[in-house]
N, CA and C atoms as an extended XYZ file, in Angstrom:
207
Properties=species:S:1:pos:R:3:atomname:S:1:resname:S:1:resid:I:1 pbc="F F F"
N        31.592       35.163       81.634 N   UNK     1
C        32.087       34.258       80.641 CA  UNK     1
C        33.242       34.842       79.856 C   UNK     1
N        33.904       36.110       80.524 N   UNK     2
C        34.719       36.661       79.187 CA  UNK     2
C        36.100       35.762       79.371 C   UNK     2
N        36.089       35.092       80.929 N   UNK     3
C        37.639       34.346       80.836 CA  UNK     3
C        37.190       33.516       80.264 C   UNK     3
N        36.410       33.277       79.476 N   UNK     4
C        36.499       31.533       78.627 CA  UNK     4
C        37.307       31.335       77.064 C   UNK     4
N        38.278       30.419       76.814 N   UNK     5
C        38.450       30.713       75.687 CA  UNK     5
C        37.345       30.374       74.550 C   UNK     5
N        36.859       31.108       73.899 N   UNK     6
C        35.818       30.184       72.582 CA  UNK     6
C        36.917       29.790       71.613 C   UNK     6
N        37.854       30.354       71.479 N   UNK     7
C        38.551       30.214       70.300 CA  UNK     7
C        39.267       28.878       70.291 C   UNK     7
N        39.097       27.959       71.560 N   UNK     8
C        39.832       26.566       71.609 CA  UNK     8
C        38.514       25.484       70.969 C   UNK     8
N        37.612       26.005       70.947 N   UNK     9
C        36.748       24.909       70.076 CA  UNK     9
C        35.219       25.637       70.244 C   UNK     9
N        35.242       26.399       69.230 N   UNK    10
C        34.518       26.901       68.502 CA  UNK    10
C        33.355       26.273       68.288 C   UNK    10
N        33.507       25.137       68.173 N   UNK    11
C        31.994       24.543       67.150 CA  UNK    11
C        31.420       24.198       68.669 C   UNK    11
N        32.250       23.798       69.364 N   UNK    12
C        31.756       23.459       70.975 CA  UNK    12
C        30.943       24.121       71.538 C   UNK    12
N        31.257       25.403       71.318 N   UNK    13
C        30.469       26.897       72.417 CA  UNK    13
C        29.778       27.413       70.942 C   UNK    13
N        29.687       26.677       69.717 N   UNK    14
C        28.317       27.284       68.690 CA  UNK    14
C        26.908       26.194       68.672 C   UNK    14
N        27.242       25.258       69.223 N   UNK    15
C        26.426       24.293       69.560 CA  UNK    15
C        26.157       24.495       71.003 C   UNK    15
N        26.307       24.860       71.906 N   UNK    16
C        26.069       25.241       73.235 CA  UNK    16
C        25.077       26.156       73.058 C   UNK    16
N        25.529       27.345       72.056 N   UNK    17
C        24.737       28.862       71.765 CA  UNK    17
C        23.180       28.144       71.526 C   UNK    17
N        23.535       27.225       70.462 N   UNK    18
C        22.389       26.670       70.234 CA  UNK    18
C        21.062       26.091       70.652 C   UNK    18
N        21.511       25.228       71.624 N   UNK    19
C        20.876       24.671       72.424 CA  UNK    19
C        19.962       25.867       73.187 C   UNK    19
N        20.780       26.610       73.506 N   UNK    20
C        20.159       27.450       74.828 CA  UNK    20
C        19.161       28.173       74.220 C   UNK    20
N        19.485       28.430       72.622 N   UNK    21
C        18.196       28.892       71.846 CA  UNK    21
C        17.500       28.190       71.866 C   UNK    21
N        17.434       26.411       71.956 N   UNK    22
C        16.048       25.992       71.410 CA  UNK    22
C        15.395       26.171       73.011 C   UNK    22
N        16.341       25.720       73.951 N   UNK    23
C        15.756       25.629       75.653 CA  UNK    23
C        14.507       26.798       75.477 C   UNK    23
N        14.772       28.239       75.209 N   UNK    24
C        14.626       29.249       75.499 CA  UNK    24
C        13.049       29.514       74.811 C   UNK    24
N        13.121       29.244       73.494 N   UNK    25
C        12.122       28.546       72.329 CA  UNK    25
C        11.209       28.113       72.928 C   UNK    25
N        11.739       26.505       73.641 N   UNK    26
C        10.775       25.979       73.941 CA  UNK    26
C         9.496       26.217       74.831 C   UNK    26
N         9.686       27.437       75.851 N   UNK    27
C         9.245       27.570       77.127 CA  UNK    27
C         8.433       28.010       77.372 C   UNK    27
N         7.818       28.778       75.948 N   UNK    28
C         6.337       29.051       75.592 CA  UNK    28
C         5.129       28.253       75.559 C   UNK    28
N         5.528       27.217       74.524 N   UNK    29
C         5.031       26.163       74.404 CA  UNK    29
C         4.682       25.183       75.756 C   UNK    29
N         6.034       25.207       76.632 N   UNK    30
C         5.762       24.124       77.756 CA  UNK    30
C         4.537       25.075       78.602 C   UNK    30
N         4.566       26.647       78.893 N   UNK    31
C         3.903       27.498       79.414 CA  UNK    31
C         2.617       27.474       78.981 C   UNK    31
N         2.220       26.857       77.736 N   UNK    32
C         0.620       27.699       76.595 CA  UNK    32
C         0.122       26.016       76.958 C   UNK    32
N         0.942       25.080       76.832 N   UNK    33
C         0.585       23.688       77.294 CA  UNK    33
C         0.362       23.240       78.408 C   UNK    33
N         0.785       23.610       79.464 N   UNK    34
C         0.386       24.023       81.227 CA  UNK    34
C        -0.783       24.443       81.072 C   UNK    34
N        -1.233       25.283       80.243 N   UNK    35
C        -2.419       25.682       80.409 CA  UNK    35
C        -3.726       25.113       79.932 C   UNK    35
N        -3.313       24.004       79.132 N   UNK    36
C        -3.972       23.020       78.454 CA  UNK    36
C        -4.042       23.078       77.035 C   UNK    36
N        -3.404       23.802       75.775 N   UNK    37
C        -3.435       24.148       74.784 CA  UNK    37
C        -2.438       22.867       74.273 C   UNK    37
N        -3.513       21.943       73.285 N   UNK    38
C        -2.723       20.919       72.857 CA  UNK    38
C        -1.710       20.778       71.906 C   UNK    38
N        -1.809       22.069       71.275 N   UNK    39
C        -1.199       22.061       69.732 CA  UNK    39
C         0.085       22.602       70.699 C   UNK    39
N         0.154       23.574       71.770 N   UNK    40
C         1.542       23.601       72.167 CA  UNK    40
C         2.514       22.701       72.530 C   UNK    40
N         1.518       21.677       73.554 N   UNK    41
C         1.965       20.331       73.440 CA  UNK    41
C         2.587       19.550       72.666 C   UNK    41
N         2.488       19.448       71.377 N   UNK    42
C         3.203       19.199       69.808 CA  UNK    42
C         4.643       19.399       69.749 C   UNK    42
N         4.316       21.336       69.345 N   UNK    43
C         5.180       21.867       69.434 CA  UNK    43
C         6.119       21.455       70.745 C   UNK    43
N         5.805       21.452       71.479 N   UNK    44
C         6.807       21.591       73.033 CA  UNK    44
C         7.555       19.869       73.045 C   UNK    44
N         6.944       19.138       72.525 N   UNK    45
C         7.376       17.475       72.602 CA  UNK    45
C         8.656       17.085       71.281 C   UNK    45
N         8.082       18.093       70.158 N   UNK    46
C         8.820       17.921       69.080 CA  UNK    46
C        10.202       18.795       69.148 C   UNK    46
N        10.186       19.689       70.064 N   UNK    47
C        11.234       20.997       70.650 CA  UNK    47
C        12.295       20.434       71.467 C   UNK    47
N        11.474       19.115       72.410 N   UNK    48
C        12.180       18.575       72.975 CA  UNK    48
C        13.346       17.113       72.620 C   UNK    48
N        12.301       16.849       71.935 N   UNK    49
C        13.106       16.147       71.039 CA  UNK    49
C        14.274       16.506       70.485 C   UNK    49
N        13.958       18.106       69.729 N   UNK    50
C        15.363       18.208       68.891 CA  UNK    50
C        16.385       18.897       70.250 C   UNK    50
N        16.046       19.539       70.889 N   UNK    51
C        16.892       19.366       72.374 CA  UNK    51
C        17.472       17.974       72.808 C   UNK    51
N        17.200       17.067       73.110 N   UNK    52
C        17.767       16.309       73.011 CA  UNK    52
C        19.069       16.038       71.856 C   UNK    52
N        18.662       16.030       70.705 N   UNK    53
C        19.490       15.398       69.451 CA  UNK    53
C        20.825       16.711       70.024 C   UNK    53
N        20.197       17.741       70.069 N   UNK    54
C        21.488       18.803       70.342 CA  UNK    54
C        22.165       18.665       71.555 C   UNK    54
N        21.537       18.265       72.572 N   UNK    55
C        22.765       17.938       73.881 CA  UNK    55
C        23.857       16.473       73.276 C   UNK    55
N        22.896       15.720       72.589 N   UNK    56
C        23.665       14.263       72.221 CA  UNK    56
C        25.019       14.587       71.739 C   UNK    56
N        24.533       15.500       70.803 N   UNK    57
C        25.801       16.400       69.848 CA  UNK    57
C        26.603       17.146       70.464 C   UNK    57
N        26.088       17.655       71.681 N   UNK    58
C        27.058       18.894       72.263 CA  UNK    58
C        28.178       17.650       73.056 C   UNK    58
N        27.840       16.314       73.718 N   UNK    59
C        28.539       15.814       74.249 CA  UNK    59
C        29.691       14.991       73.356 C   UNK    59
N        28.889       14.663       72.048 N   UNK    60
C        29.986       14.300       71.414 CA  UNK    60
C        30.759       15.269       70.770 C   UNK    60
N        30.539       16.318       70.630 N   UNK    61
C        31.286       17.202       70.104 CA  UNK    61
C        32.883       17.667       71.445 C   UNK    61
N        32.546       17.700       72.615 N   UNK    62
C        33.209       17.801       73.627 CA  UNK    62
C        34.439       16.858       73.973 C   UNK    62
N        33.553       15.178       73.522 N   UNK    63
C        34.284       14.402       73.613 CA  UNK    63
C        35.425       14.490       72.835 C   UNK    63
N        35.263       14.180       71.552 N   UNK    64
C        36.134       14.386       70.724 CA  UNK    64
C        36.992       15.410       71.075 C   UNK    64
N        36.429       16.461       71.567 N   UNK    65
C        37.764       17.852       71.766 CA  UNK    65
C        38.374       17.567       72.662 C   UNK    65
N        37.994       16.407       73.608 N   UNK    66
C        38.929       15.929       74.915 CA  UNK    66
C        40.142       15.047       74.036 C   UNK    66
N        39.747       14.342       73.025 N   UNK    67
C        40.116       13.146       72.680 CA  UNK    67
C        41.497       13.955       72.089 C   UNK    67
N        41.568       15.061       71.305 N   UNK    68
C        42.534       15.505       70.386 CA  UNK    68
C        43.569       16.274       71.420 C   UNK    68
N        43.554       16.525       72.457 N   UNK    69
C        44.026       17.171       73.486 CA  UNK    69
C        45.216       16.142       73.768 C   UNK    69
């Protein structure tokens, strides 16, 4: 990744960072819930959720950086 520029949109690749934290987060939970543990289940549904809200964001955030180009 070192040929990438971050410095052309920043908030782009800090919301990317992000995401991959919650992905990463989540995988316990999806793992402790495989196993039948319901409260991970919770956790792992509500994780996914905000995964979601953050890809929604990462695409509009992208868009827009196409748009100003």
């Amino acid at each position: 990744m070192s040929d990438v520029d971050v410095e052309s949109n920043p908030t782009l690749f800090s919301k990317w960072e992000e995401f991959k934290v919650l992905v990463e987060s989540i995988e316990q939970d999806i793992l402790k819930n495989a196993k039948g543990n319901k409260s991970a289940g919770v956790r792992a549904r509500k994780g996914l959720r905000l995964v979601k809200t953050t890809a929604s964001e990462i695409v509009k955030t992208s868009l827009a950086h196409d748009k100003e180009k």
